[in-house]
C-alpha positions as CSV (number, residue, x, y, z in Angstrom):
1,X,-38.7,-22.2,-16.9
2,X,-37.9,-23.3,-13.2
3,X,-36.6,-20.0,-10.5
4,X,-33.2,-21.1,-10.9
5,X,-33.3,-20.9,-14.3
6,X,-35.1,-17.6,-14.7
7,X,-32.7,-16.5,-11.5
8,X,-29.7,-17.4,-13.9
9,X,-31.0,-16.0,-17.2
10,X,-31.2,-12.6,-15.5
11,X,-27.3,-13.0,-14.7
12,X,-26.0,-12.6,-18.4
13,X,-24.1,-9.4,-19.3
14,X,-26.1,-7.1,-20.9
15,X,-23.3,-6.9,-23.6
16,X,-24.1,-10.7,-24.1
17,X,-28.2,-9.8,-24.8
18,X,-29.0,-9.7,-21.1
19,X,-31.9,-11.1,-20.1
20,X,-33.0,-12.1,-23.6
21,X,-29.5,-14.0,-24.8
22,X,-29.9,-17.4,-26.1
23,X,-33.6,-16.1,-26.8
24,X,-34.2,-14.3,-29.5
25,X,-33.5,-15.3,-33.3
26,X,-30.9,-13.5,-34.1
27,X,-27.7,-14.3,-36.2
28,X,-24.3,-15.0,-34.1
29,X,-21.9,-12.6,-36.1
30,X,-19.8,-15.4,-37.1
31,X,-22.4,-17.1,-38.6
32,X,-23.1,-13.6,-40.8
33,X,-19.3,-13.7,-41.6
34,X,-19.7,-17.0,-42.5
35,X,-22.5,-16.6,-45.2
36,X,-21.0,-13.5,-46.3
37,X,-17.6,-15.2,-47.5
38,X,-20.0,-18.3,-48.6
39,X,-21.8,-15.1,-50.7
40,X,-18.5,-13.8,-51.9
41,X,-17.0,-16.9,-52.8
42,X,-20.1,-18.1,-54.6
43,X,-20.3,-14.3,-56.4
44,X,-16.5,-14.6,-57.3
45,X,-15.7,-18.0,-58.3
46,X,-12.8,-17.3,-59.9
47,X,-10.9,-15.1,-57.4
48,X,-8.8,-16.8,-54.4
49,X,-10.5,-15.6,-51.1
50,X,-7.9,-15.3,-48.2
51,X,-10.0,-15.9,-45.3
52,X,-8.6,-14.1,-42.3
53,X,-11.3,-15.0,-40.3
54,X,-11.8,-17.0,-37.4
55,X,-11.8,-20.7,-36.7
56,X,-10.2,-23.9,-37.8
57,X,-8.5,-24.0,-41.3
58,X,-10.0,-25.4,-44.2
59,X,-7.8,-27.9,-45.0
60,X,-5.7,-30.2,-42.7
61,X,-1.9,-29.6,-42.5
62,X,0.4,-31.8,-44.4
63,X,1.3,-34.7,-43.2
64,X,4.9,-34.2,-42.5
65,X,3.8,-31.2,-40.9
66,X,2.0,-33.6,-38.7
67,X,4.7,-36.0,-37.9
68,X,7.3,-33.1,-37.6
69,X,4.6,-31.7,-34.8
70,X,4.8,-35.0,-32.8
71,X,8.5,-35.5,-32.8
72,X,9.0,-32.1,-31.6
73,X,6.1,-32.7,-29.1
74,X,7.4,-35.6,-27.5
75,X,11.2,-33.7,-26.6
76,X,11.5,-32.6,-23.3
77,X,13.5,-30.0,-24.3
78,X,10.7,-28.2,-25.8
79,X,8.6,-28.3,-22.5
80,X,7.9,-24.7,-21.1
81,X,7.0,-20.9,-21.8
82,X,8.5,-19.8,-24.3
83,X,8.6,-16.2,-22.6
84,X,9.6,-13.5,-25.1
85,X,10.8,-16.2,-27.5
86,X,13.2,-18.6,-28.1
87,X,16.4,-16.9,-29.3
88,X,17.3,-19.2,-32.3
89,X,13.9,-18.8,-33.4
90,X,14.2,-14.5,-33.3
91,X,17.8,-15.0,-35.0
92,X,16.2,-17.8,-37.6
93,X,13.8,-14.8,-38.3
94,X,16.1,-12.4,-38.9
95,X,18.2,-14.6,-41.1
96,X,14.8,-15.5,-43.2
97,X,14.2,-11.9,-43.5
98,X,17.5,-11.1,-44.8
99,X,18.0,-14.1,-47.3
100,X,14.4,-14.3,-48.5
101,X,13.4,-10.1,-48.6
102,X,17.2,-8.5,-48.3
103,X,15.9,-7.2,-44.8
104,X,19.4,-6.3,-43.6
105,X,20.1,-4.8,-39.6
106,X,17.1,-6.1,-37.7
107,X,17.5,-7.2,-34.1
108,X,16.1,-10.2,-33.0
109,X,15.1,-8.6,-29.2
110,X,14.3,-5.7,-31.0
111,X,12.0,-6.9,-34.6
112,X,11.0,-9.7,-33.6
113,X,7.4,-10.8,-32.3
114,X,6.9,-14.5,-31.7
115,X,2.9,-15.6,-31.5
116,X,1.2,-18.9,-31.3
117,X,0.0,-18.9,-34.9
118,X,-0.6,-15.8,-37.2
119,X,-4.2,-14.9,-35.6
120,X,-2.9,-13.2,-32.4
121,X,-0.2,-11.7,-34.5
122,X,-2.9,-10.5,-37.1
123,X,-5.1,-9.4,-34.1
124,X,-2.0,-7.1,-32.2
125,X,-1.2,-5.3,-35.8
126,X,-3.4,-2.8,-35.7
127,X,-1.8,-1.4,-32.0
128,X,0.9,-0.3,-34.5
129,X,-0.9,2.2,-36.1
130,X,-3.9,3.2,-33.1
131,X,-2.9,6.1,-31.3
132,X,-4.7,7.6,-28.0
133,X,-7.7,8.9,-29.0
134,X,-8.3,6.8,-32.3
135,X,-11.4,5.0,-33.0
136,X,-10.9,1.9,-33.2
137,X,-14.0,-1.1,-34.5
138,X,-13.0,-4.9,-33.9
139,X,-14.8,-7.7,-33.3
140,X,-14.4,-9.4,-29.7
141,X,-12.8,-12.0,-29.5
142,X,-11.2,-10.5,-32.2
């Protein structure tokens, strides 16, 4: 190992291994969660296994999923932040909510959350029931 190199490895946070990341042997914790659902799944073949996890999806999307993505892509009109939401898509939410569960009296500025995907969505739930003083164990990035 050259000085700059030793200079450098003595740089990384100690929450990160320190001195000793990238060194040691040890399993990355997503590679544990990985052999733990490959575990599960192989213990439970049978039983559907919603992974939660992170990562790319197992499968690809659909196809018109795909093309509908591109159209709406190539629109200038859906250029920009999307800020706290896009109004028809709050009041599309509310609607869903009503016709699909019988949700009635929601507002959209009010019970709606917009996210990019479910992950951050899934990741901000538990600040609905973490009060001051609450202990709290999630993995970062969570």
């Amino acid at each position: 190992m050259t000085s700059k190199e030793n200079y450098i490895q003595q740089l990384f946070a100690d929450r990160l291994g320190g001195n000793k990341f990238g060194k040691d042997t040890k399993i990355y914790k997503f590679e544990k969660i990985k052999r733990a659902k490959r575990a599960a799944m192989d213990a439970n073949p049978n039983k559907e296994l919603f992974d939660l996890g992170v990562g790319e999806p197992d499968e690809m999307a659909f196809p018109g999923v795909i093309k509908t993505l591109q159209l709406e892509a190539e629109k200038p009109e859906n250029r920009g932040y999307t800020d706290n939401g896009i109004e028809e898509f709050k009041v599309a939410a509310i609607n869903y909510m009503d016709n699909v569960f019988g949700v009635k009296g929601l507002d959209p500025n009010k019970h709606v959350n917009h996210t990019i995907g479910a992950k951050p969505g899934l990741a901000m739930l538990p600040s609905i029931f973490i009060n001051p003083g609450d202990i709290t164990l999630m993995t970062v990035p969570g």
